[in-house]
N, C-alpha and C positions, 0 to 999 in steps of 0.2 A: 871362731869356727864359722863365722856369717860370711867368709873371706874364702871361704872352699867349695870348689866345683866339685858336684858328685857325680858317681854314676853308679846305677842299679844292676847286677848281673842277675840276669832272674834263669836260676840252674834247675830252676823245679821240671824237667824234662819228665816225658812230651808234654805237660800239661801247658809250660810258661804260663801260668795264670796272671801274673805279673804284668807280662807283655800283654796280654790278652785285656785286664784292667784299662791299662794304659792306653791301648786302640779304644776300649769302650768310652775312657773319658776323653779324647779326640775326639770324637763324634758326637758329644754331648754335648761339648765349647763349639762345635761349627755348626747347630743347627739353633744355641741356647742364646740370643743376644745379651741377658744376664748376664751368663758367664763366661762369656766373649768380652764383656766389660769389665769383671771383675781378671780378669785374664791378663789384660792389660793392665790394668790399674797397679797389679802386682806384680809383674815385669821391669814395669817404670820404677817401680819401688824398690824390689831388690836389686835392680838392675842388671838380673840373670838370667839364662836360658833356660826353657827347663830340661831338666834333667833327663837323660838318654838311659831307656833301658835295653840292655844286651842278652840275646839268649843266648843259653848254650848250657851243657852238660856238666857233672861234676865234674868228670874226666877232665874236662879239655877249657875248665871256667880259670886256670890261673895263666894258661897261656895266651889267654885271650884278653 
C-alpha cells in the first residue's frame, strides 16, 4: 500500500472543510521553520508528494 498515490475528494459542499484544513496547514509549514523541516525530512522519506485535495459535490464527485 506504501506504493500508492492518493487523492482526497473533499464533497462535504459548500463547507469543503477538508480543503479549508488543508490551506490552514499550508500556511502553518510557510511561516513554521519546524515544520518546514520536518516537511522535508518526510518528503525525502517517503519520496512523495503530498497529496491533492479536490472539491466538489456529491453530484458531480465520480465524474471528476
Amino acid at each position: 500500500m506504501k506504493e500508492l498515490n492518493v487523492a482526497v475528494m473533499d464533497c462535504d459542499y459548500p463547507q469543503h472543510s477538508i480543503i479549508k484544513q488543508k490551506k490552514r496547514d499550508i500556511e502553518v509549514v510557510k511561516t513554521t521553520p519546524v515544520y518546514q523541516n520536518l516537511l522535508v525530512e518526510q518528503a525525502g522519506r517517503l519520496k512523495k508528494k503530498a497529496y491533492p485535495v479536490i472539491g466538489s459535490n456529491p453530484a458531480d464527485c465520480m465524474a471528476e
